[in-house]
C-alpha positions as CSV (number, residue, x, y, z in Angstrom):
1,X,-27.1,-47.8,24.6
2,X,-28.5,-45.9,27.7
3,X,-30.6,-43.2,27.9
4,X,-27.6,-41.3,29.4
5,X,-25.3,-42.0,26.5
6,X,-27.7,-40.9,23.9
7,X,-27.5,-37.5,25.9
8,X,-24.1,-37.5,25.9
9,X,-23.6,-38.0,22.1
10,X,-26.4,-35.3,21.4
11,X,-25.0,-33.3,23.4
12,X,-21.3,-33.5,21.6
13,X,-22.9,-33.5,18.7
14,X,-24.7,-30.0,19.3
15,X,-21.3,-29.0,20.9
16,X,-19.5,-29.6,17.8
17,X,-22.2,-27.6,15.4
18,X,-21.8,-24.5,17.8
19,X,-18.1,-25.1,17.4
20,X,-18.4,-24.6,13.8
21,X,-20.8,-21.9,13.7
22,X,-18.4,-20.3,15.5
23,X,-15.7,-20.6,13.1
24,X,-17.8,-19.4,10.4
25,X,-19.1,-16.5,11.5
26,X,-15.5,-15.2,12.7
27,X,-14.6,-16.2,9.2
28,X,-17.9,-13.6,8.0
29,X,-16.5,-11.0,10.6
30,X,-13.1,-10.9,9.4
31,X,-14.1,-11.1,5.6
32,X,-16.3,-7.8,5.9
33,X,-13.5,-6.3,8.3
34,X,-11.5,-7.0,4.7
35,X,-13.9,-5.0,2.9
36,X,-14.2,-2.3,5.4
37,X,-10.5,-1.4,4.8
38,X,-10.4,-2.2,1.3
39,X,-13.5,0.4,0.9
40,X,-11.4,2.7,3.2
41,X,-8.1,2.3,1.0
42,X,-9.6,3.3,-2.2
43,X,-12.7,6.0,-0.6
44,X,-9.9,7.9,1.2
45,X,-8.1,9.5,-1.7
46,X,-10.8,10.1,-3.5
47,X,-12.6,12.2,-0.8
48,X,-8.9,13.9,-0.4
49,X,-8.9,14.9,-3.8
50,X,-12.4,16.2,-3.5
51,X,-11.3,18.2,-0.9
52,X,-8.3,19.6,-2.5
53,X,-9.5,20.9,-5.4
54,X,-13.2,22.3,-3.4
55,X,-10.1,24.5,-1.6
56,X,-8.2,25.9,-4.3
57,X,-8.1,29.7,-4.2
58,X,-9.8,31.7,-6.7
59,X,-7.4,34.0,-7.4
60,X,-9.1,36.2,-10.5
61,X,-12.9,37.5,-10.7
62,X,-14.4,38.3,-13.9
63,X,-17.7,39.7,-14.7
64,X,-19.5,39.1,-18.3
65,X,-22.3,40.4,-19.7
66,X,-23.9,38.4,-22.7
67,X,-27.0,39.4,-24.9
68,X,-28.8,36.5,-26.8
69,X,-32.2,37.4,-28.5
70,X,-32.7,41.1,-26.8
71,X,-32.3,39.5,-23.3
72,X,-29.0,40.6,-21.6
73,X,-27.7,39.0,-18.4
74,X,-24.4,40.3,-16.3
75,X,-22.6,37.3,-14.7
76,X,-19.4,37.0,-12.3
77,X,-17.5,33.7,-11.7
78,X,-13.7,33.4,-10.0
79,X,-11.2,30.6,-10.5
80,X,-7.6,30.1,-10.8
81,X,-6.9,31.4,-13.9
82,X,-8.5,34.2,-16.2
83,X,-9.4,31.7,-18.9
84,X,-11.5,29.5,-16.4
85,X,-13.4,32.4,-15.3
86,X,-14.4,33.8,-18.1
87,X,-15.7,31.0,-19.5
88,X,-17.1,29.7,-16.4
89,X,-19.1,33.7,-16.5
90,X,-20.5,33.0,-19.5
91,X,-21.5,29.5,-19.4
92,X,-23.8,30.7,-16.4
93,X,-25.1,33.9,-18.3
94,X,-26.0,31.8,-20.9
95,X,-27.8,29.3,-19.1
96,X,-29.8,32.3,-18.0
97,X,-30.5,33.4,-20.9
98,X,-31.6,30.3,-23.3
99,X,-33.0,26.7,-23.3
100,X,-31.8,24.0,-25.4
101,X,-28.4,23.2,-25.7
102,X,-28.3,24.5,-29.0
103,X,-29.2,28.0,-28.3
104,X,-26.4,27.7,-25.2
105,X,-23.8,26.8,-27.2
106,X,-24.9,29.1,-29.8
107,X,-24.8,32.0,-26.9
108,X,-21.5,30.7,-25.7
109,X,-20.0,30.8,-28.8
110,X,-20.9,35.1,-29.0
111,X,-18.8,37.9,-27.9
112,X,-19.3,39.0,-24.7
113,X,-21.2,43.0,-24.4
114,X,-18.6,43.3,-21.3
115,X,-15.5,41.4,-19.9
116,X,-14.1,42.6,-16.8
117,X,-11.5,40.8,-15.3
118,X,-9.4,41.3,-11.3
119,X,-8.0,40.2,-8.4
120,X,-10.7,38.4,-6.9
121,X,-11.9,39.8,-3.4
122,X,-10.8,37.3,-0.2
């Protein structure tokens, strides 16, 4: 063997290592292309949900006033429905007014000094 055939068979054999490095890395590209859309499939009704229900109307307003210990707080929250807003009112007086979570449930768990309920203001 020559000195010019050696070069030719190094020079198919580096050929032939490029050829398949190629082939792998478009096999890596479309593999994380896979991923991409598979991230996109489930992502997208997720955030679509999140956005949904972030958009609801409030459509009643109520304000609470809760006393716990001789500390009063007033409190106003809106949602869709009376129930949710009163509760959601006093959940955040009550944070207000205690620490620990059994004082809070103990001040969620009291009659409210005031409840006032409406149409909530757009």
């Amino acid at each position: 063997m020559t000195r010019i055939d050696i070069d030719r068979i190094a020079r198919a054999m580096i050929s032939e290592e490029a050829e398949r490095e190629k082939g792998a890395m478009a096999e890596r590209r479309s593999g994380a292309w896979r991923n991409v859309v598979a991230a996109l499939l489930v992502l997208t009704p997720i955030v679509g949900f999140v956005v949904y229900s972030s958009l609801q109307v409030a459509t009643i307003e109520c304000e609470v006033c809760m006393r716990y210990e001789s500390r009063e707080q007033c409190r106003v929250a809106s949602a869709a429905r009376r129930e949710e807003a009163v509760r959601s009112a006093i959940d955040n007086a009550c944070a207000l007014l205690t620490s620990g979570m059994t004082n809070t449930i103990r001040c969620g768990q009291s009659n409210p000094l005031r409840l006032r309920c409406g149409a909530a203001e757009r």
